[in-house]
C-alpha positions in Angstrom: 14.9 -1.9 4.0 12.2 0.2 6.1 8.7 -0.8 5.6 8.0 2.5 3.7 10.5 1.7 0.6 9.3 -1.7 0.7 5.6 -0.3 0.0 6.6 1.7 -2.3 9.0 -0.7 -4.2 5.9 -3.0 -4.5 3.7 -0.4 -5.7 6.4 0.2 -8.4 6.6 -3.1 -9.5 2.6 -3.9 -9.6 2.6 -1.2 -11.5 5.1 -2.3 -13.6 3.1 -5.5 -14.1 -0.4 -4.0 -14.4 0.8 -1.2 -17.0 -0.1 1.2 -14.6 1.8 4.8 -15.3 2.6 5.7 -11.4 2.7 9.0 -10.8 5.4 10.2 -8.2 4.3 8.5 -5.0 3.7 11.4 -2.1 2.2 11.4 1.3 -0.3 13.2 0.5 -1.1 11.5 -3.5 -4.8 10.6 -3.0 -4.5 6.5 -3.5 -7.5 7.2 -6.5 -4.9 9.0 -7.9 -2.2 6.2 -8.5 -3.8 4.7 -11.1 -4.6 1.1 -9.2 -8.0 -0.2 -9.4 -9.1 -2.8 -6.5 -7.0 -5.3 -7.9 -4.0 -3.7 -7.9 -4.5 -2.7 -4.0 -5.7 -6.3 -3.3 -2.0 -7.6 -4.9 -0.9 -5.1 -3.3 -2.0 -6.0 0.7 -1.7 -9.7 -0.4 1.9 -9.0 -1.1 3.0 -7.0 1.8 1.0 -9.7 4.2 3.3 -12.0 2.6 6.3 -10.1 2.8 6.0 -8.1 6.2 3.3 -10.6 7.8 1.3 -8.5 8.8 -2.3 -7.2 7.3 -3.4 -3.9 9.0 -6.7 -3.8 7.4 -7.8 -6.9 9.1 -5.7 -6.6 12.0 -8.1 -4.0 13.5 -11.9 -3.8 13.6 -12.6 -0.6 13.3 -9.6 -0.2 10.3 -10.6 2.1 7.6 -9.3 1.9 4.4 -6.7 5.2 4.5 -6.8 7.9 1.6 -3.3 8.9 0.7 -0.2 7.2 -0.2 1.0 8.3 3.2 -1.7 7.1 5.2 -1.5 3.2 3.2 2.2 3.4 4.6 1.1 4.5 8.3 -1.6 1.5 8.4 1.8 -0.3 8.6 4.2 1.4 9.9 1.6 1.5 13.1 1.1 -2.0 13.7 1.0 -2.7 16.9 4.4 -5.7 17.4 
């Protein structure tokens, strides 16, 4: 499973969990726009660190927090091995 379904699979199920209605998740779907609040994207990094092991927001110092739904899955996919 690449490390893009595996985001968005765990979007989907916090969503799930939270009651959140997900709207179809883009590249470019502004991350306000998915209906999470901070908790949902703190689950959400705490998850993926667990599942991929790696944290891309902490990774980097001068990591900003992206925008989209496609930039969230390039913070990953662009980690450095």
């Amino acid at each position: 499973m690449s490390i893009r379904s595996k985001i968005i699979a765990e979007m989907q199920r916090i969503a799930a969990e939270q009651q959140v209605s997900l709207p179809p998740l883009a590249d470019d779907l502004s991350l306000h726009e998915t209906g999470f609040d901070s908790l949902g994207f703190a689950i959400l990094v705490a998850r993926l660190e667990d599942d991929l092991g790696i944290d891309p927001f902490t990774i980097s110092e001068d990591a900003a927090f992206p925008l989209t739904v496609g930039d969230f899955i390039r913070a990953y996919e662009n980690v450095p091995a």
